[in-house]
N, C-alpha and C positions, 0 to 999 in steps of 0.2 A: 444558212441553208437556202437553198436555191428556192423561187418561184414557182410553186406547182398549178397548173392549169386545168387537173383533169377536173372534171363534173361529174358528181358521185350523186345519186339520190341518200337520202337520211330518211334510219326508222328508227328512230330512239324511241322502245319502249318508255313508257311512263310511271311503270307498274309490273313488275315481274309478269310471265303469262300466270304460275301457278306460286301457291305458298311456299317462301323462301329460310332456312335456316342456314345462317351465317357462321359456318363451322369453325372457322379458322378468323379471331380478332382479338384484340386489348382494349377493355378500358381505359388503359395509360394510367397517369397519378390521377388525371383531371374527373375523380368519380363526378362531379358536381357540374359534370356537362352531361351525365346522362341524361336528361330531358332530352335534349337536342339531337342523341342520338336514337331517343324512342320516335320523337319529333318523325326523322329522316326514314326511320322503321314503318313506320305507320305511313308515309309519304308513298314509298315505292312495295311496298307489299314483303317485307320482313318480317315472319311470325318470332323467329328466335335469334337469337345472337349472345356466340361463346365466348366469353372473357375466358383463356389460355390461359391466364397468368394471373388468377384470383387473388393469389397469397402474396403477388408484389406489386408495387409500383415501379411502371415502366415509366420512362418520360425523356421526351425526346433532347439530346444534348447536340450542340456542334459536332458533324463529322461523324452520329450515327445515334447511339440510344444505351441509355445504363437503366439502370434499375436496384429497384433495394427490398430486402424484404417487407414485407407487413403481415398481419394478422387475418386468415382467409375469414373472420367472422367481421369483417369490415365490407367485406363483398355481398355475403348472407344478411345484413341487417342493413347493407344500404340498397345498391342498385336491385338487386333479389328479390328484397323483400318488398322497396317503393315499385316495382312494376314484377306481382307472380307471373311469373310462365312467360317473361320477355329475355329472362337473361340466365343462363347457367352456365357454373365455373368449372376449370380443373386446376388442379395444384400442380405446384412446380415441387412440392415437398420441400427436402432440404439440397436441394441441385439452385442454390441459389448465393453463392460464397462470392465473397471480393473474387476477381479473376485476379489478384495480386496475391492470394493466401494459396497454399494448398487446398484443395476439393476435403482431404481430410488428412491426416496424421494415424489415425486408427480406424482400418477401411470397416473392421468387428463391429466398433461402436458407432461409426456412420454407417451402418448398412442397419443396425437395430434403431436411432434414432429414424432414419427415414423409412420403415419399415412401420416403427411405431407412426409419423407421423401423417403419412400416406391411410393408413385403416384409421387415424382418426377424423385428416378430409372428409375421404369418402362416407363416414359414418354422419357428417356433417353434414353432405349434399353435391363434396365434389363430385361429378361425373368419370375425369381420366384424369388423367398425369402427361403433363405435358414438359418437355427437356427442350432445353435450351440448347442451340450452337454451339455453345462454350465448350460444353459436355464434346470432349476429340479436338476441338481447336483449341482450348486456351485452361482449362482445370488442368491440373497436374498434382502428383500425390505427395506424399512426404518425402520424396526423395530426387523430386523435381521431376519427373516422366509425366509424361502426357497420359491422361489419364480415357483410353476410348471407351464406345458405348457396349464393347464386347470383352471390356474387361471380364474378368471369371468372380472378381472380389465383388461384382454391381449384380451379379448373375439374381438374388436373392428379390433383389426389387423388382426386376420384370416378369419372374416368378410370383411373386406378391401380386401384380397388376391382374393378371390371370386368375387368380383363385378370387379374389374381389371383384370380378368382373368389369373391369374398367378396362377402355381402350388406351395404349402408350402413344401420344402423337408428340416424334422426337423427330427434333430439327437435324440434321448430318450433312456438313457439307453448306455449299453457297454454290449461286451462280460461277460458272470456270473460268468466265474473264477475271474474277474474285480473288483468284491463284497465281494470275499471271503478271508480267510487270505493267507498271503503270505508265504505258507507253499509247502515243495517239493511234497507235495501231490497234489497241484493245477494245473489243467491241464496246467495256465496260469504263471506257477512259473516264468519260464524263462523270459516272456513278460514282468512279473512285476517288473526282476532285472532290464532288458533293460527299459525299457521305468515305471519308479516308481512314475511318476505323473498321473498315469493312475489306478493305484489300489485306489479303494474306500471301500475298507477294514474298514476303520475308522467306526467305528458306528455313527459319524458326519453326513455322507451322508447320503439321501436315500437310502434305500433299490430296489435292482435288480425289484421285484416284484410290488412293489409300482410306479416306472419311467415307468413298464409296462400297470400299472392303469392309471392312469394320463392320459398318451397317450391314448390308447383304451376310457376312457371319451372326449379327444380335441375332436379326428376325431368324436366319436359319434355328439357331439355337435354341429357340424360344416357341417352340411352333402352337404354344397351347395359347400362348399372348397375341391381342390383335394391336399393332402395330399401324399408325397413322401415321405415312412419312407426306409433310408438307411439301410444298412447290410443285409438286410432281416430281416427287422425291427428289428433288434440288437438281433435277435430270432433264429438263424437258429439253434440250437443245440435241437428245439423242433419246425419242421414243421407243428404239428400238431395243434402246438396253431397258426401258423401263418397262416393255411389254415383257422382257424377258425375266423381269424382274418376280411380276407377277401373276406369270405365270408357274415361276418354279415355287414360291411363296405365298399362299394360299393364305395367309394370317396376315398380308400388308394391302393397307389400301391408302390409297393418294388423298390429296387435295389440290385444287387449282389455286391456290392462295395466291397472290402477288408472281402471276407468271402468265396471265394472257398473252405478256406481249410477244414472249416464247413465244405460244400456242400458236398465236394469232399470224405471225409472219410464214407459216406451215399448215394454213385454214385446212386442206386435203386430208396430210396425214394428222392434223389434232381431231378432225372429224371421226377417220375411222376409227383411231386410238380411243377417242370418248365411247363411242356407238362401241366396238367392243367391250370394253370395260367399264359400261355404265354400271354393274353391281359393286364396284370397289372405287368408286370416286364421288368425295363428297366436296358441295360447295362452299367457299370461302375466300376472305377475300385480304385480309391482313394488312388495312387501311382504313382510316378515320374514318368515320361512318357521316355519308353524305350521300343525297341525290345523285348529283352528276359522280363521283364512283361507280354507285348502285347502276343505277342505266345503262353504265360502260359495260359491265360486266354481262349486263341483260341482253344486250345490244349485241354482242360475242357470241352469247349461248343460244340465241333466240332471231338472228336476222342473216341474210345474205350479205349485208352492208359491207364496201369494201374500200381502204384507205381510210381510215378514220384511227385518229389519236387515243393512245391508252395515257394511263396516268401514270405515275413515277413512283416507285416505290413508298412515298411517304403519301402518294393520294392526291398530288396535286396536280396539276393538267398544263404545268409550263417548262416543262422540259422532256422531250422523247426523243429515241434512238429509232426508231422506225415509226413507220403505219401498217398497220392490221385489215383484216376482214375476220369478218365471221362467218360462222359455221354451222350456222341453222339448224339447230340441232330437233329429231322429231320430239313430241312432245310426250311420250311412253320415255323417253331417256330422259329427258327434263324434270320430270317428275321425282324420279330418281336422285337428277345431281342436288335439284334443289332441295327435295327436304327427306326423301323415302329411306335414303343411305344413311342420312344421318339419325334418324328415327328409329332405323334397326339396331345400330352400331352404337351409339351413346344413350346410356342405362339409363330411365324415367322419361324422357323425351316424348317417346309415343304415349305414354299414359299421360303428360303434360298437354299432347297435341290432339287427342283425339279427332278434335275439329279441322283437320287439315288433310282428314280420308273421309270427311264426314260428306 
């Protein structure tokens, strides 16, 4: 990369401006580094932070991340319990199968297994139900078919989500360089050297377009269900389908999870996109929990600062495909991304936080 010369002033907040709840992250396997991430919490102004993926262990592998299940009362009795009112989970239920097995064999008795298992979460302390990628890309049924999120035989469980009050935040779709070939022409060339379980290049998969159908039918279908679709609904490279999104869909609400760098290359229109839809957009950020992340993100939401490096998908700050600016956003909407959205939308939360309208 070439020599860049320009002269930028820097305002790296230190400290969020207001109290931040980190809607969108993992624990990983490594429960026994939460210190370090209450540590980082307490550093930059973090009152809460969502462990997604309660009931497994995530953990980072070559060329991208697997996971396995575990017991969500290892969540409850560890990190939970060693720090009240810093950390709450949601389950992934039983949406957590070898990607090498079928999703299920008997969709009857997998839809009452995780039907049962989801009301016994929640009865536990999960919050929502959170679905994995996989769920359209890569589960397939007894009969080898890909198995989507608008299947009619899954229809029971986001029914369920709704009557228990818990929001569904289901992942659909990846970035669209994700889909295309792994050619230096790809915005995503680099991504896909580093992390190569991540390109669905293969004509095997779904198509980008199709994971977008799918979705836009669930939430249709389901309109009693609130629906958290992450990245900016794996969309931000075209706001304008997302504005369209929801607006005809009154039951979905985003996150900014690991997509500033989107956002940030488009400072103008991710401005007005936020400042309009600050009621349905909550913060998060679906990276290692650290200072210099936390700052970045601060730094985005909260300055004019312009040309400055985001961090990489997995959180570290030595490899980027562009430079950003930020978007200064007023602080009536700040309020909002950072903790208000989330405090409405995920059940116990504001009775946990009181002190952050206090």
């Amino acid at each position: 990369m070439p020599t860049c010369h320009l002269v930028v002033d820097e305002h790296i907040p230190m400290r969020a401006r207001f109290p931040v709840i980190d809607a969108h992250n993992h624990l990983w396997a490594a429960w026994e580094t939460v210190d370090a991430v209450v540590q980082a919490m307490d550093t930059v102004g973090v009152a809460a932070y969502a462990d997604l993926t309660a009931n497994i262990a995530l953990r980072w592998v070559k060329g991208g991340y697997a996971f396995d299940p575990v017991g969500i009362d290892d969540f409850f009795q560890g990190p939970a319990q060693r720090y009240p009112g810093r950390f709450f989970g949601f389950t992934t239920a039983t949406f957590t199968r070898p990607v090498d097995e079928p999703l299920f064999t008997d969709h009857r008795r997998f839809i009452d297994e995780t039907v049962a298992m989801l009301r016994d979460h929640v009865h536990r302390g999960a919050r929502g139900l959170k679905i994995l990628k996989e769920l359209g890309l890569r589960y397939r049924d007894e009969h080898g078919a890909i198995v989507f999120a608008d299947d009619p035989r899954l229809a029971p469980v986001w029914d369920e989500a709704a009557k228990l009050g818990i929001p569904v935040l289901i992942h659909q779709a990846d970035p669209c360089g994700f889909f295309e070939a792994v050619t230096p022409d790809n915005e995503h060339y680099e991504s896909m050297l580093k992390y190569p379980s991540w390109s669905f290049a293969d004509p095997s998969f779904p198509r980008f377009a199709e994971l977008q159908r799918h979705c836009r039918n669930l939430v249709g279908n389901h309109p009693r269900t609130i629906f958290i679709l992450p990245h900016v609904a794996n969309y931000p490279e075209n706001l304008a389908y997302v504005s369209q999104l929801l607006d005809e869909y009154p039951n979905v609400h985003i996150d900014l999870s690991a997509r500033l760098d989107e956002l940030g290359r488009q400072p103008y229109t991710a401005r007005q996109f936020i400042i309009k839809y600050q009621d349905r957009i909550l913060f998060g950020t679906d990276m290692p929990a650290t200072t210099a992340m936390y700052r970045f993100y601060f730094r985005f939401l909260e300055t004019f600062d312009e040309h400055f490096i985001p961090p990489d998908y997995d959180g570290t700050f030595g490899r980027h495909r562009w430079r950003i600016s930020g978007i200064g956003l007023p602080d009536d909407v700040l309020r909002k991304i950072y903790h208000a959205n989330a405090l409405r939308l995920i059940p116990g939360l504001a009775a946990e936080h009181r002190e952050i309208h206090a």
